[in-house]
C-alpha positions as CSV (number, residue, x, y, z in Angstrom):
1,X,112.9,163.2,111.0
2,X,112.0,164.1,107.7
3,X,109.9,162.1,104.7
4,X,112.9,160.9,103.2
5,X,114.5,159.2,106.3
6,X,110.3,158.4,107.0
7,X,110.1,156.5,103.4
8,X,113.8,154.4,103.8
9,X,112.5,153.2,107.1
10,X,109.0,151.7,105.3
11,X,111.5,150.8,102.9
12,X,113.7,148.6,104.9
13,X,110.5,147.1,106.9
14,X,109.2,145.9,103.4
15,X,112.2,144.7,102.5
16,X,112.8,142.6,106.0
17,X,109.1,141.4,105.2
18,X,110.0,139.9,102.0
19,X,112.9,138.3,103.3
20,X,110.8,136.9,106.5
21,X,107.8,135.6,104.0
22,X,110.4,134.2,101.7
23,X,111.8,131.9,104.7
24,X,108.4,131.2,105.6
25,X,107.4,130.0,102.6
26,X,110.6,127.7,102.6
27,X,110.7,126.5,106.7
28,X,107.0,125.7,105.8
29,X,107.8,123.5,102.8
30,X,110.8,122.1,105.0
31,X,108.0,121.3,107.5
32,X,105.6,119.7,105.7
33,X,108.3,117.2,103.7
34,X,109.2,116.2,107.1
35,X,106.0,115.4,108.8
36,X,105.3,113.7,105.2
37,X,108.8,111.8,106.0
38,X,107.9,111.0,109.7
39,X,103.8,109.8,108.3
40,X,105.2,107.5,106.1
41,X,107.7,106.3,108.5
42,X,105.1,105.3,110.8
43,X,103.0,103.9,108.4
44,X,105.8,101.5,107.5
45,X,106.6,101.1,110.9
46,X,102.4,100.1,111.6
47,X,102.9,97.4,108.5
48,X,105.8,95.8,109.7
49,X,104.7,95.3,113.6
50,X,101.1,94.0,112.5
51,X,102.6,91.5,110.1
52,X,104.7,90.2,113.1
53,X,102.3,90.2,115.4
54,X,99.9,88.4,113.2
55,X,102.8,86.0,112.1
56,X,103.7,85.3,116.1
57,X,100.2,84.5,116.9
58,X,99.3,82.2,113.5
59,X,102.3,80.2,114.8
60,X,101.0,79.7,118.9
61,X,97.7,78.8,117.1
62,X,98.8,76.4,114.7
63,X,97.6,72.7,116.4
64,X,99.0,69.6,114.7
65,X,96.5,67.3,116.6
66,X,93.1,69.8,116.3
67,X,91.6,70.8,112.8
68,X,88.6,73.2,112.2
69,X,87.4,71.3,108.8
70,X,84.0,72.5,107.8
71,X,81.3,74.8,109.4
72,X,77.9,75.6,108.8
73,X,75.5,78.3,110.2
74,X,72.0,77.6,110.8
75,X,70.9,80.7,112.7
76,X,72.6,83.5,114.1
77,X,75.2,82.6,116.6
78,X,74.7,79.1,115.9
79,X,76.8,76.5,113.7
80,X,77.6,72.8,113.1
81,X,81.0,71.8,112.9
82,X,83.0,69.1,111.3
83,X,86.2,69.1,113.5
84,X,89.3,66.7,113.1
85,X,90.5,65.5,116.5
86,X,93.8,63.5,116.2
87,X,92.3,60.7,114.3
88,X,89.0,61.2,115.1
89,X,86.2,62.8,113.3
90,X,83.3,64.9,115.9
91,X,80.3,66.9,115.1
92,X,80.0,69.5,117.5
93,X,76.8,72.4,118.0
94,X,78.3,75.4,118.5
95,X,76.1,78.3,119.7
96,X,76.7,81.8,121.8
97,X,76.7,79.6,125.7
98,X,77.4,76.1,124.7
99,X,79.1,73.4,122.6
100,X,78.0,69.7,122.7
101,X,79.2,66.6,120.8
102,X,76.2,65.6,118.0
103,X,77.9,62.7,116.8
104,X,81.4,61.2,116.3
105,X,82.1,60.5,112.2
106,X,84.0,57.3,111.3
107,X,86.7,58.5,109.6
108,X,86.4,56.3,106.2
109,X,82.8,58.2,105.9
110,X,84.4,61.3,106.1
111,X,84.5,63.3,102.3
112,X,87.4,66.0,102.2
113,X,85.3,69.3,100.7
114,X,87.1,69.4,97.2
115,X,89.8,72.6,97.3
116,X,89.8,75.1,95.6
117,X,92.8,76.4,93.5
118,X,91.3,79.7,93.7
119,X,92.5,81.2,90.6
120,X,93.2,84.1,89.3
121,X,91.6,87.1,90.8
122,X,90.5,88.7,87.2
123,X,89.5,85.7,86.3
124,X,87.2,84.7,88.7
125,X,85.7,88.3,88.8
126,X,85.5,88.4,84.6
127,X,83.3,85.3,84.6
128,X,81.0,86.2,87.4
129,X,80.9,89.6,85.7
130,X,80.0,87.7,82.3
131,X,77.3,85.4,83.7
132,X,75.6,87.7,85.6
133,X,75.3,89.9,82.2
134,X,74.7,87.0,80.0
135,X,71.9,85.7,82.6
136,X,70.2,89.2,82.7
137,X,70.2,89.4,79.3
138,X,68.8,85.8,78.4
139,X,65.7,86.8,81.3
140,X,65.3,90.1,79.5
141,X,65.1,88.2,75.8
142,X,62.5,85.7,77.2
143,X,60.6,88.4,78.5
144,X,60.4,90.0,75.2
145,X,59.5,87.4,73.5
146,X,56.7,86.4,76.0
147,X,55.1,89.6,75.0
C-alpha cells in the first residue's frame, strides 16, 4: 500500500465524518423539537386534567343548605365562624380538635359583609402603590420640618 492509496483512505474517513456530524447535528435538532413537542403536550395535557378535576370536585362541594359566611382567626389554629345553616344563623369555635356551637344568630341581626367588586387588578395595585408613596413622603416632610 502506498501513500497515495494511504492518503484517499484518510480521505474518504473524513469525508464519512462530515457526512455522520452533519446528520448528527440534524437527528439532534429533530430530537430536541420533538421532546419540545411531547413537553408542551404534557403541559397542556397537566392544565386541562387539573381544571377538571378541580371543576368536578367545586361541584360535589357546592351545598345549597350550608354556607361558610365569615371567619375570623384569633390564634393559630383557632377561628370563629359565622356559618349559614338553612335558615339559621350559628357561631361556631373552630380549633385543631374541636368545634362547639358559641351562639345561634337571629337572622334579622345578621349584617351581609359588604362585597367587593374587586376591580381592576392595575387599579387596585396603582393606588396602593400611590398611597404607600404619598404616605412615606408626607412622614418624611413632617420629619423635615420637625427639625
Amino acid at each position: 500500500m502506498g501513500s497515495a492509496d494511504m492518503f484517499l483512505m484518510l480521505l474518504k474517513l473524513k469525508d464519512s465524518g462530515e457526512t455522520m456530524g452533519t446528520g448528527n447535528a440534524v437527528n439532534n435538532i429533530a430530537r430536541f423539537i420533538t421532546m419540545l413537542i411531547i413537553f408542551i403536550l404534557i403541559l397542556l395535557l397537566t392544565y386541562y386534567t387539573t381544571r377538571f378535576v378541580a371543576g368536578a370536585k367545586k361541584g360535589s362541594l357546592t351545598a345549597t343548605n350550608m354556607e361558610l359566611l365569615e371567619s375570623l382567626q384569633l390564634g393559630q389554629g383557632r377561628y370563629l365562624q359565622l356559618m349559614r345553616l338553612g335558615s339559621r344563623y350559628v357561631v361556631l369555635a373552630v380549633s385543631k380538635d374541636r368545634v362547639e356551637l358559641v351562639t345561634e344568630l337571629p337572622a334579622d341581626e345578621y349584617i351581609p359583609a359588604p362585597s367587593s367588586s374587586g376591580g381592576d387588578f392595575k387599579e387596585i395595585l396603582l393606588k396602593s402603590m400611590k398611597d404607600g408613596i404619598g404616605a412615606v413622603s408626607g412622614k418624611k416632610a413632617k420629619e423635615g420640618s420637625d427639625e
